[in-house]
C-alpha positions in Angstrom: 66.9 108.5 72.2 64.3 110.6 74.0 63.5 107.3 75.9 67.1 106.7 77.2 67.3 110.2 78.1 63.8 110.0 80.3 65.0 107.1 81.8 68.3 108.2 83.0 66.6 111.2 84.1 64.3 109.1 86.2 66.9 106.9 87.7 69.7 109.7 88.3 67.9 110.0 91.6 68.2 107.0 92.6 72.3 106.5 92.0 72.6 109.8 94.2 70.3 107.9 96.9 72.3 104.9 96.6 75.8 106.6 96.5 74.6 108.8 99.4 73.5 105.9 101.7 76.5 103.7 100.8 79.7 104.8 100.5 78.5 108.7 100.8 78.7 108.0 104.3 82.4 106.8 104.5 83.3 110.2 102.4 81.7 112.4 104.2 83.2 110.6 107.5 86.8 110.7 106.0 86.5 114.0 105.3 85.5 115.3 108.9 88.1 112.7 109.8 90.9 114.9 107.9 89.5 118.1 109.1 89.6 116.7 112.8 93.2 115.7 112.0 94.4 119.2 110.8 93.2 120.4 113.8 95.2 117.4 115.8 98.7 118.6 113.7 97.6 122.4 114.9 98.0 121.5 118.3 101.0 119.5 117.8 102.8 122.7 116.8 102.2 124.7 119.3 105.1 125.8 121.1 104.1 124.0 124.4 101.6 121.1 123.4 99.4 119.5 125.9 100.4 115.9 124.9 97.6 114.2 126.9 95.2 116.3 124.5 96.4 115.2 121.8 96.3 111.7 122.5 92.5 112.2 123.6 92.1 113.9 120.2 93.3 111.2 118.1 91.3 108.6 120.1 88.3 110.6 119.3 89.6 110.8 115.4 89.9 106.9 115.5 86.2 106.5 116.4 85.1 108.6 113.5 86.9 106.7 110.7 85.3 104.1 108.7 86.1 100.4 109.9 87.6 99.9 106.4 90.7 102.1 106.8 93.3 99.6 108.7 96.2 101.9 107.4 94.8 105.1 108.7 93.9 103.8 112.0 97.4 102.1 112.4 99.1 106.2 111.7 96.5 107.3 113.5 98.3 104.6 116.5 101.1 105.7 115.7 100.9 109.4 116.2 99.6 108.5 119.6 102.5 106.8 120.2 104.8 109.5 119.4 103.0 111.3 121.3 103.4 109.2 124.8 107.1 109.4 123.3 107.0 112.7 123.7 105.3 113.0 127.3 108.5 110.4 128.2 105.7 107.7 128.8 107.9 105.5 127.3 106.6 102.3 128.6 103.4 102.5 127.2 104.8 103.8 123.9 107.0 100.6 123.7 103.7 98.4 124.8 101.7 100.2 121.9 104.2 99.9 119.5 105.3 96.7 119.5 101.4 95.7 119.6 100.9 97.5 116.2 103.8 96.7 114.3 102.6 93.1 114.9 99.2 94.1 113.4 100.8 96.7 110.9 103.2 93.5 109.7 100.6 91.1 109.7 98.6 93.2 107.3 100.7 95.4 105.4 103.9 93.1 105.0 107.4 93.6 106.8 108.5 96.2 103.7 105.6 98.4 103.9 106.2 102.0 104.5 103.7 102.1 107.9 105.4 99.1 109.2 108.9 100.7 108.8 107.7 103.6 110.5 106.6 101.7 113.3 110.0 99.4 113.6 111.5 103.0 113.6 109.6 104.9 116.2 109.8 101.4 118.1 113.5 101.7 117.9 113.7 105.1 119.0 111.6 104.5 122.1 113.9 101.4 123.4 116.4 103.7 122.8 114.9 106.4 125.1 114.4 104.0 127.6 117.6 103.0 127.3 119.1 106.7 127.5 116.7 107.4 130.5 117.5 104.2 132.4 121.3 104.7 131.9 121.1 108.7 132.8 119.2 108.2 136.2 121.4 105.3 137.4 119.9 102.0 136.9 122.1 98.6 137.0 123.4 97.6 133.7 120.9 94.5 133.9 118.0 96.9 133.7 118.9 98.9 130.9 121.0 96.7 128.8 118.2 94.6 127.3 116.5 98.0 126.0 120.0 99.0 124.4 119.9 95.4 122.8 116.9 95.9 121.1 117.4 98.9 120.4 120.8 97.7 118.5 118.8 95.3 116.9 115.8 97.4 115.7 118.4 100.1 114.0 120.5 96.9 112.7 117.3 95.5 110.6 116.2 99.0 109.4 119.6 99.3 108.0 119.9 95.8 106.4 116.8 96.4 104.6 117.3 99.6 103.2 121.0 100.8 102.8 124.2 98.7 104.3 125.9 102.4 105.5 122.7 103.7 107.2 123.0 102.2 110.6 125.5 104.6 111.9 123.8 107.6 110.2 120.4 106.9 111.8 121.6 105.6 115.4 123.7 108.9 114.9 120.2 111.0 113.8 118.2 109.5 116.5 120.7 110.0 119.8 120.6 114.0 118.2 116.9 113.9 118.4 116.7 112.7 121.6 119.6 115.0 122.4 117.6 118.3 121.2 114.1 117.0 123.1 115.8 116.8 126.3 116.9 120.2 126.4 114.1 121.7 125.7 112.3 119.5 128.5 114.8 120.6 131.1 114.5 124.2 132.5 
């Protein structure tokens, strides 16, 4: 017994080394990861946040997370995103969106909570495109196609969840954009 003892004495050292040098390295790199994106969330909630900041920030928060962590990186895309929603860069958002709920799809599944999230932020986007094309004039041509997509978006979101929820979220999201676009204008 005083053998076995010895022995994992002797090799305790080396499971520390091993743990350290191996997947140590992710832990310790997630966890600055969740510190830098505290931080991200802080700035978010400031009364007037500097959008293009944040976007730099979770750029930078990307790079430090471990090339095993498809799900966080594809939030992490999808916070930027909001963000660009946010700044009214809504071409970009749409580009970026539609770019990672092919990827988020592809590897999470059509049902999966971060690809749902996607479809719904990529709905709300078309829609703001939609609102802004339609509010500052454009031909019906140019806007209708955005409104279509956007119909379509909200349309599958409801047919997979709940039958009754179209309305309720095409209602939720035109108050959203509503609420942002008073506080944008002075």
């Amino acid at each position: 017994m005083r053998k076995f003892f010895t022995l994992l004495w002797l090799l305790f050292p080396v499971a520390v080394l091993y743990y350290h040098f191996n997947e140590g390295q992710n832990q310790m790199a997630r966890e600055k990861a969740r510190v830098h994106a505290a931080k991200i969330q802080e700035l978010e909630r400031l009364k007037d946040p500097d959008w293009e900041l944040v976007i730099e920030e979770y750029e930078k928060l990307s790079a430090e997370l471990p090339t095993e962590a498809p799900l966080a990186r594809h939030q992490i895309r999808l916070a930027q995103a909001t963000a660009r929603l946010e700044m009214l860069d809504v071409v970009a958002a749409i580009t970026d969106l539609t770019l990672l709920l092919q990827e988020s799809a592809k590897v999470h599944g059509d049902d999966a909570k971060i690809t749902r999230a996607v479809r719904e932020m990529l709905g709300k986007a078309h829609y703001y495109a939609t609102y802004l094309l339609k509010t500052n004039g454009a031909a019906e041509e140019e806007w209708r196609p955005y409104a279509e997509r956007t119909r379509q978006i909200f349309r599958y979101l409801a047919e997979h969840q709940e039958p009754a929820a179209l309305a309720s979220y095409e209602r939720r999201v035109e108050a959203e954009f509503e609420k942002r676009m008073q506080r944008k204008t002075p």
